[in-house]
TIMI-2910 file (N, C-alpha, C, CB; in pm, 1 decimal, decimal comma, always signed):
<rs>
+----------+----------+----------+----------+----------+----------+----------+----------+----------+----------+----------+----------+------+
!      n_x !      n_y !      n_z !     ca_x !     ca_y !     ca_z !      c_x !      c_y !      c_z !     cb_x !     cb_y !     cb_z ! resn !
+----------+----------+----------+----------+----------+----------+----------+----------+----------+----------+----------+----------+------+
! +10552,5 !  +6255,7 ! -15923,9 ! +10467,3 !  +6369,5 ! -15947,2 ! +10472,6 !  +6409,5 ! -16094,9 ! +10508,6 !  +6486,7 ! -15857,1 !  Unk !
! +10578,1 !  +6421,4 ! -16141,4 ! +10579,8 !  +6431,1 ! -16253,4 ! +10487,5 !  +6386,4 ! -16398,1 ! +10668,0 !  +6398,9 ! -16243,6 !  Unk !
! +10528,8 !  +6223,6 ! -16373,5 ! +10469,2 !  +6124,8 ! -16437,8 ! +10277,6 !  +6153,0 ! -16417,6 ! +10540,1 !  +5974,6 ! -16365,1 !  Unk !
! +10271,1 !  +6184,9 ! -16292,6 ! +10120,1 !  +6209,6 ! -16292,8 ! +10038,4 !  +6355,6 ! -16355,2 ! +10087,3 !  +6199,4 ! -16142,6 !  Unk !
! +10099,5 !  +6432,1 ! -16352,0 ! +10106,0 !  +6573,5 ! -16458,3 ! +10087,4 !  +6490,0 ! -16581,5 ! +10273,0 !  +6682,7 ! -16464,3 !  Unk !
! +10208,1 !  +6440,7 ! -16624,7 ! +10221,6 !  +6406,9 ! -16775,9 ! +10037,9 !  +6305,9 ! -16812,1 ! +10410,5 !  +6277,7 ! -16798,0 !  Unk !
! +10039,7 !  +6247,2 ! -16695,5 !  +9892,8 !  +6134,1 ! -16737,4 !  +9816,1 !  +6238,4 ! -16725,4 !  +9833,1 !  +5984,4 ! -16627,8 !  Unk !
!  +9786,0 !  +6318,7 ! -16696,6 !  +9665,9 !  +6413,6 ! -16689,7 !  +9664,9 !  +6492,8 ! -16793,0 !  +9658,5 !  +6497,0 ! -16574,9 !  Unk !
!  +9794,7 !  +6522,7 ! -16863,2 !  +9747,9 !  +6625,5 ! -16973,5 !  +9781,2 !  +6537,0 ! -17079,3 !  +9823,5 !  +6782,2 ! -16983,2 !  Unk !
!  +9793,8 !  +6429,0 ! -17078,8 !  +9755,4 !  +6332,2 ! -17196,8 !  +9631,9 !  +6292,8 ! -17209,8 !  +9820,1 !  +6216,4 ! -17195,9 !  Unk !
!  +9572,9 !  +6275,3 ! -17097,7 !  +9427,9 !  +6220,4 ! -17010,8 !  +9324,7 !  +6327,3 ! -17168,9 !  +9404,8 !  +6317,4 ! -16752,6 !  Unk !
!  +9369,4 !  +6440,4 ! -17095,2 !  +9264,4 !  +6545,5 ! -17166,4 !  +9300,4 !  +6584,1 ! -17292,6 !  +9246,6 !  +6676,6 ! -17092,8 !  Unk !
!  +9415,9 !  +6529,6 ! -17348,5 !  +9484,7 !  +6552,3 ! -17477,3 !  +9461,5 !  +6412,7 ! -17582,9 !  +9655,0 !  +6580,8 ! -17440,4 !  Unk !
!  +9406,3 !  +6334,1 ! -17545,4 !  +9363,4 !  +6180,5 ! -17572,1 !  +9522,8 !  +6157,5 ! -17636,9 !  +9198,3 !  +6146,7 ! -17700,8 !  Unk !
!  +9592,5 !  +6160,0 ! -17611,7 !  +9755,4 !  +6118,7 ! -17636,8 !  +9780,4 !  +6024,9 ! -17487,4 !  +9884,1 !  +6291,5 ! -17648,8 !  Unk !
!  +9872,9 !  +5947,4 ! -17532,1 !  +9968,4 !  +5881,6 ! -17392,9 ! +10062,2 !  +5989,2 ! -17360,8 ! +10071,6 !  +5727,9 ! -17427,1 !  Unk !
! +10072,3 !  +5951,5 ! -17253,9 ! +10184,6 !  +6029,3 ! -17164,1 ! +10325,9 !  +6009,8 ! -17270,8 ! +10210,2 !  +5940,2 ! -16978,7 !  Unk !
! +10347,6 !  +5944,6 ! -17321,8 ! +10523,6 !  +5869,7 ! -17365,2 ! +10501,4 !  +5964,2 ! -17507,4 ! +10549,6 !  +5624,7 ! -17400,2 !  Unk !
! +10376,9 !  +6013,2 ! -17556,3 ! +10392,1 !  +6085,2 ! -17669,3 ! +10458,5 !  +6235,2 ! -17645,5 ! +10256,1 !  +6090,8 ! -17731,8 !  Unk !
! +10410,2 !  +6247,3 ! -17537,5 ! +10441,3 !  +6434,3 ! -17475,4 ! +10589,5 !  +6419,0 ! -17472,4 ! +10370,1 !  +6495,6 ! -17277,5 !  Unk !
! +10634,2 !  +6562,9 ! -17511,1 ! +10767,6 !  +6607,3 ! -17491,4 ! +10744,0 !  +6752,0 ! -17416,8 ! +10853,5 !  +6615,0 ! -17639,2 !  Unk !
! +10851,6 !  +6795,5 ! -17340,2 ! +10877,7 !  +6880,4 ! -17249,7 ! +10807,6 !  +7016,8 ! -17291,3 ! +11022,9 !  +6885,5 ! -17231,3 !  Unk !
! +10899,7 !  +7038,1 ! -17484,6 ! +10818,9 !  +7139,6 ! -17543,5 ! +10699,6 !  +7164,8 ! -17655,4 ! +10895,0 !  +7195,4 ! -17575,1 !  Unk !
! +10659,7 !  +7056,5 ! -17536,1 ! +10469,3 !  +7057,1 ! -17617,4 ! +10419,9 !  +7137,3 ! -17577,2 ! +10349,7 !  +6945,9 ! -17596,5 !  Unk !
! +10371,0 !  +7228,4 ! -17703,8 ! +10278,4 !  +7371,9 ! -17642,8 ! +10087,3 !  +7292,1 ! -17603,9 ! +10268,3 !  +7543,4 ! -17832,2 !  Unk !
! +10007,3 !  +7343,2 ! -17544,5 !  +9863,5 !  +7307,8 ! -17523,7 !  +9795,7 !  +7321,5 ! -17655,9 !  +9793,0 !  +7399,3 ! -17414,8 !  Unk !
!  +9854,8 !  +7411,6 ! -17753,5 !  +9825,9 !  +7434,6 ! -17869,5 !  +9852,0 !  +7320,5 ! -17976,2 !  +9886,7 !  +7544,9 ! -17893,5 !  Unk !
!  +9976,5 !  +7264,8 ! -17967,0 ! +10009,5 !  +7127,0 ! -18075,3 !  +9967,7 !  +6999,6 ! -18012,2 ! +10181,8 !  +7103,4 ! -18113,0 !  Unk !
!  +9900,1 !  +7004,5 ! -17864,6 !  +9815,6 !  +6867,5 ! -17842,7 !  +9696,2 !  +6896,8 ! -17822,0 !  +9852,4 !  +6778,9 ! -17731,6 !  Unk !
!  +9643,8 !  +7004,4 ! -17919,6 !  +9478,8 !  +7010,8 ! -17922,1 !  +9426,8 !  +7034,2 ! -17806,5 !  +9408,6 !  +6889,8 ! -17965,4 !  Unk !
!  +9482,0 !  +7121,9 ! -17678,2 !  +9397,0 !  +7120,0 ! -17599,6 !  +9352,1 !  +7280,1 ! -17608,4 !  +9446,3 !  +7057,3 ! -17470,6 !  Unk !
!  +9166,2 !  +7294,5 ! -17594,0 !  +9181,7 !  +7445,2 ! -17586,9 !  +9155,4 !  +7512,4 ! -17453,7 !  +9090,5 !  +7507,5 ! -17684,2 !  Unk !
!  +9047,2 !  +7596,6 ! -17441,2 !  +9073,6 !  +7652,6 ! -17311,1 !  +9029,1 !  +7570,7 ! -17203,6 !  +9015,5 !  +7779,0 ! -17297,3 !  Unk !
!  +8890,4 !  +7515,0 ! -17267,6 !  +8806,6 !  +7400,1 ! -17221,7 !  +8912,9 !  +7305,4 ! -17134,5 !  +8734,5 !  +7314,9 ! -17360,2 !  Unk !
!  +9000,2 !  +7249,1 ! -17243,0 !  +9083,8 !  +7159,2 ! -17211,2 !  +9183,6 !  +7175,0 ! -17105,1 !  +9135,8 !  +7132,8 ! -17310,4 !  Unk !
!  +9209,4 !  +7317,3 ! -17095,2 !  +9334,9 !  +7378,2 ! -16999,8 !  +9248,1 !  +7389,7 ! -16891,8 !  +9421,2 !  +7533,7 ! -17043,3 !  Unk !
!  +9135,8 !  +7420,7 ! -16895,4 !  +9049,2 !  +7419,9 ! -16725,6 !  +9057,1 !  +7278,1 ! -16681,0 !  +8855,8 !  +7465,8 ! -16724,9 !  Unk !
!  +9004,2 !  +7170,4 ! -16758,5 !  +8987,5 !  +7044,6 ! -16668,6 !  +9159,3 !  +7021,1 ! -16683,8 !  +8861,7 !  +6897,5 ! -16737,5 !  Unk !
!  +9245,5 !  +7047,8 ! -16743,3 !  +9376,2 !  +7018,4 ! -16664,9 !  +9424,7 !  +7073,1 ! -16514,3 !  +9475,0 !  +7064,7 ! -16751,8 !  Unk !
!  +9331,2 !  +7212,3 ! -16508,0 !  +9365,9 !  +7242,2 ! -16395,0 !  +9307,5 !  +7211,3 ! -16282,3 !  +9377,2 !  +7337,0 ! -16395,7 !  Unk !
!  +9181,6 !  +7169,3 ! -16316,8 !  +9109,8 !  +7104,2 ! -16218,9 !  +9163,6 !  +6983,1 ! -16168,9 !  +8989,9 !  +7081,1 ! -16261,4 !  Unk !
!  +9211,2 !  +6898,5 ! -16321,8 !  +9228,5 !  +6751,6 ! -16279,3 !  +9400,0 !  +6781,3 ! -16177,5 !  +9240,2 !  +6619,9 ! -16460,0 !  Unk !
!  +9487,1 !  +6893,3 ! -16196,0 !  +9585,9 !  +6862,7 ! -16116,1 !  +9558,4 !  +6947,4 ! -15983,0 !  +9719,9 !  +6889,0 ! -16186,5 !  Unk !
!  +9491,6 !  +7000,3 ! -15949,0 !  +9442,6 !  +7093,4 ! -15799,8 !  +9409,2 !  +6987,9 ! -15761,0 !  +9320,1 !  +7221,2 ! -15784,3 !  Unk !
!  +9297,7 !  +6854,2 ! -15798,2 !  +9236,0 !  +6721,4 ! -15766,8 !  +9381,1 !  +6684,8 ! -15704,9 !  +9163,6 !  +6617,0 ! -15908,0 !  Unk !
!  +9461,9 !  +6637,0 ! -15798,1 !  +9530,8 !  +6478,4 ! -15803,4 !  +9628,3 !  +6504,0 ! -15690,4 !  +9620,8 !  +6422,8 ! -15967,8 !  Unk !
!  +9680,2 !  +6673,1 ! -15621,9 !  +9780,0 !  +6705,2 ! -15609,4 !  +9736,4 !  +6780,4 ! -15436,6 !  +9833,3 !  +6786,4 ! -15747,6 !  Unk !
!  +9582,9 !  +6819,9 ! -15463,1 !  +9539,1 !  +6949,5 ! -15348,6 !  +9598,6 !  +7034,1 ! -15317,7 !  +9515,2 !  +6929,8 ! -15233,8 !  Unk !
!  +9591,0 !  +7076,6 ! -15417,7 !  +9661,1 !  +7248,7 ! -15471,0 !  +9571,8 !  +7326,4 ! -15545,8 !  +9800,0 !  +7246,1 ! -15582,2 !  Unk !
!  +9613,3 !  +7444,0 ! -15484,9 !  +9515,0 !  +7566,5 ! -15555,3 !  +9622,4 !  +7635,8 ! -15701,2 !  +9476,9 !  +7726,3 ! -15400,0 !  Unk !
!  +9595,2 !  +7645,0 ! -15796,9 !  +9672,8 !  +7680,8 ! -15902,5 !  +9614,9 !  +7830,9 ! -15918,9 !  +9659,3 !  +7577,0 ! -16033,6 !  Unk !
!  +9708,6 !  +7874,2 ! -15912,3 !  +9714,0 !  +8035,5 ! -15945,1 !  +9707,0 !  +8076,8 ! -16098,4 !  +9857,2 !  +8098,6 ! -15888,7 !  Unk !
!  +9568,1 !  +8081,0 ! -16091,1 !  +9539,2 !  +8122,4 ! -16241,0 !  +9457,5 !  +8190,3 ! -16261,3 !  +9512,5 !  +8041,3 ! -16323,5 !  Unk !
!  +9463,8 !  +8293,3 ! -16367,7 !  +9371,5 !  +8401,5 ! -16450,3 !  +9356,4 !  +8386,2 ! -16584,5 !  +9419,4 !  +8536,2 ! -16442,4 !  Unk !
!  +9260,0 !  +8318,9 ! -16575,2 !  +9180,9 !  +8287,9 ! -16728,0 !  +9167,0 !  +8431,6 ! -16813,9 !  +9000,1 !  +8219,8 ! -16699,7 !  Unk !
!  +9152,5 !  +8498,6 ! -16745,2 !  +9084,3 !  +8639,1 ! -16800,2 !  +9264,4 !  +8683,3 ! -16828,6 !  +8957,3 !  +8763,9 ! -16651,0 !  Unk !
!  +9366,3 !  +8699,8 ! -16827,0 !  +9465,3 !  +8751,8 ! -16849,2 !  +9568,3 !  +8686,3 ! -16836,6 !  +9470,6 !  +8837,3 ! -16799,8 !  Unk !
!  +9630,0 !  +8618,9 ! -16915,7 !  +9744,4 !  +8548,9 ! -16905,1 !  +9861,1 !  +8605,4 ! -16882,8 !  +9758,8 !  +8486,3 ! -16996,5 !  Unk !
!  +9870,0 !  +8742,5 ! -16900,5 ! +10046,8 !  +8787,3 ! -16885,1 ! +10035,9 !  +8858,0 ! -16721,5 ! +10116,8 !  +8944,1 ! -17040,6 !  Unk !
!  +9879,8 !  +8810,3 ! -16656,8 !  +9903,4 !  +8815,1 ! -16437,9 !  +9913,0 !  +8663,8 ! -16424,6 !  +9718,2 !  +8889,1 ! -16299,7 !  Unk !
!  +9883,6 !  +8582,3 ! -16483,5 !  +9894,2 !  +8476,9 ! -16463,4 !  +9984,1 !  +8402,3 ! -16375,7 !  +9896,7 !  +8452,3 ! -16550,1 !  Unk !
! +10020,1 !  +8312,2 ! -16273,7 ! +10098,5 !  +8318,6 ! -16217,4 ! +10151,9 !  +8142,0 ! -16227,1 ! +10056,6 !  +8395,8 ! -16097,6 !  Unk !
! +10091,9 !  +8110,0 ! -16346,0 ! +10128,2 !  +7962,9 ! -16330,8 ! +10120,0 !  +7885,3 ! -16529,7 !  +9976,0 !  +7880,0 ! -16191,2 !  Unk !
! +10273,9 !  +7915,7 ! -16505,0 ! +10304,4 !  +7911,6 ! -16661,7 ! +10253,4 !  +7763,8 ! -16727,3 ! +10482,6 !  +7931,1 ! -16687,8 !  Unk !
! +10191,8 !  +7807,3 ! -16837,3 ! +10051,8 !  +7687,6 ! -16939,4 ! +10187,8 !  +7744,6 ! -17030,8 !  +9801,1 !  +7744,2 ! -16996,3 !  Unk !
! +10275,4 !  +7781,1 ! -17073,0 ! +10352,2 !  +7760,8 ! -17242,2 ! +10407,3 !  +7666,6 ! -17255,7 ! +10457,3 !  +7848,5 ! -17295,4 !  Unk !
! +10433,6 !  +7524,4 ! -17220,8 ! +10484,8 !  +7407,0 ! -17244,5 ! +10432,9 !  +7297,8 ! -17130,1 ! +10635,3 !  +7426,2 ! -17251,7 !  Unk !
! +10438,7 !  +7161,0 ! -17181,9 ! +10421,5 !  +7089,7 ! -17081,6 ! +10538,5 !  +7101,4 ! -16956,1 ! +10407,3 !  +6961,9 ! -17140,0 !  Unk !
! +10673,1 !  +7102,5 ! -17019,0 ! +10732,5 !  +7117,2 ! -16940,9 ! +10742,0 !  +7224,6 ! -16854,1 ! +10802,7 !  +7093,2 ! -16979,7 !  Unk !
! +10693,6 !  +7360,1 ! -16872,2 ! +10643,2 !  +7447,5 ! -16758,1 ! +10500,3 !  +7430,3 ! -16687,7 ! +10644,7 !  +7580,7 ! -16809,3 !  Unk !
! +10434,4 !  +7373,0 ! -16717,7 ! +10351,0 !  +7298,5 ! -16643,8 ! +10355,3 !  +7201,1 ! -16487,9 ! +10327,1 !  +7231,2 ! -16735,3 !  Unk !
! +10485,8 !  +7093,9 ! -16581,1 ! +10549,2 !  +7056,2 ! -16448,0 ! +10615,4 !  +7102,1 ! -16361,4 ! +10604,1 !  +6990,5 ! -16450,7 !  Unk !
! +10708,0 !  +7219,6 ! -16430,9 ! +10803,8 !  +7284,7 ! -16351,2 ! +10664,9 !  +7352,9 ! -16252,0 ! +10927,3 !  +7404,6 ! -16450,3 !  Unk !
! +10596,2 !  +7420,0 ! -16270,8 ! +10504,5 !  +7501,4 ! -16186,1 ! +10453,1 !  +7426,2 ! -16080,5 ! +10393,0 !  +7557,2 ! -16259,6 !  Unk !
! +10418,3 !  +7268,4 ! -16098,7 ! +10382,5 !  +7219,0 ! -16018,1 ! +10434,1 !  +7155,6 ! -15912,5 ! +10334,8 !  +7178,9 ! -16057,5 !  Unk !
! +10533,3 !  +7158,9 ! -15926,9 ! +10664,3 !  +7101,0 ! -15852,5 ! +10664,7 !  +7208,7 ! -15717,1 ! +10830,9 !  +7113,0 ! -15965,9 !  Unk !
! +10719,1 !  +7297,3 ! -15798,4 ! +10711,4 !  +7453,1 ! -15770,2 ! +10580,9 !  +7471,6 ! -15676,1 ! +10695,2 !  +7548,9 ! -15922,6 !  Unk !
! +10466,5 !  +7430,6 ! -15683,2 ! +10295,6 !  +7463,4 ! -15608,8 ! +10360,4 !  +7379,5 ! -15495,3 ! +10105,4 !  +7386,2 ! -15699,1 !  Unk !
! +10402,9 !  +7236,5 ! -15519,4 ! +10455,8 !  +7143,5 ! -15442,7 ! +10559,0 !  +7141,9 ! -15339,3 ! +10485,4 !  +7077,3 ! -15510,5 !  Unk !
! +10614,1 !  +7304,0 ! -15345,1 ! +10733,9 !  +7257,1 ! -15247,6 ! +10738,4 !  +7365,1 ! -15142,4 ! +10889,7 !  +7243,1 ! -15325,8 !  Unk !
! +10602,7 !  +7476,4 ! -15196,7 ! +10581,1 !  +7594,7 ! -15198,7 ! +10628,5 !  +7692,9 ! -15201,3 ! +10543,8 !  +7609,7 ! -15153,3 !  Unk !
! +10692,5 !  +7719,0 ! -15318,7 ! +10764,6 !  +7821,6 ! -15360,8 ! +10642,8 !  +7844,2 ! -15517,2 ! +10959,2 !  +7772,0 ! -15382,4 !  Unk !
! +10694,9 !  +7996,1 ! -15494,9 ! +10605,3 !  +8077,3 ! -15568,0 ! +10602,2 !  +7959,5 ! -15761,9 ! +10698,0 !  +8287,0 ! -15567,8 !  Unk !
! +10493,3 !  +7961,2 ! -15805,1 ! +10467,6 !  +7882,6 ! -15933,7 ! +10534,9 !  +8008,5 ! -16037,0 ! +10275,0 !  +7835,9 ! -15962,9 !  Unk !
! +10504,4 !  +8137,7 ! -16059,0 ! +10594,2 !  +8173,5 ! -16112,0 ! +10703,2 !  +8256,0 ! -16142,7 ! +10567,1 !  +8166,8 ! -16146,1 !  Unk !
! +10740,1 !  +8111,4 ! -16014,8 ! +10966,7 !  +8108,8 ! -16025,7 ! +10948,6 !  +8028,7 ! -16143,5 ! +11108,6 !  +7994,0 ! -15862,0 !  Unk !
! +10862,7 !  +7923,2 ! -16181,9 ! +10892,9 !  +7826,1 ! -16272,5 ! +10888,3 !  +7883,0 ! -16395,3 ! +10813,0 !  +7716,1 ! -16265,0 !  Unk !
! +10879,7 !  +8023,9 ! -16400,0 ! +10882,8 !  +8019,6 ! -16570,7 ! +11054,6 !  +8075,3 ! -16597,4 ! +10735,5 !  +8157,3 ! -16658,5 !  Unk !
! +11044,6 !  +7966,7 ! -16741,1 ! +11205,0 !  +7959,4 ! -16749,3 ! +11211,4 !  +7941,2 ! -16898,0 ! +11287,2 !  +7826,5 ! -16656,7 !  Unk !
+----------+----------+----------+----------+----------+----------+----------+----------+----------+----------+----------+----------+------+
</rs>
């Protein structure tokens, strides 16, 4: 699961997966908001999960975008169903 997160926000980041590190912000791999929607689309797709998100306000937000690596943690987290954000850490 992991590994498939990482291909998706490389996918939309035109980077490989092996370039991303844990504390890659969406901001230092060029993705903007545009980019953060089809990530969320492409992992609700890959995963069939509903991601708890508010575009309109990020601090109700419930599904932490500040690193790749909270990204995964959240999804793991969507995945096991426990609340997405326990994952912010």
């Amino acid at each position: 699961m992991h590994d498939q997160v990482l291909s998706i926000i490389a996918r939309e980041a035109h980077r490989e997966p092996a370039d991303l590190r844990a504390d890659m912000t969406l901001e230092e791999l060029g993705l903007d908001s545009l980019g953060l929607v089809e990530v969320i689309f492409a992992i609700e797709e890959q995963f069939d999960i509903s991601v708890p998100f508010n575009a309109n306000d990020m601090a109700q937000a419930q599904f932490d975008i500040s690193s790749v690596g909270a990204i995964v943690r959240a999804v793991e987290r969507l995945m096991s169903g426990e609340s997405p954000s326990a994952a912010v850490a």
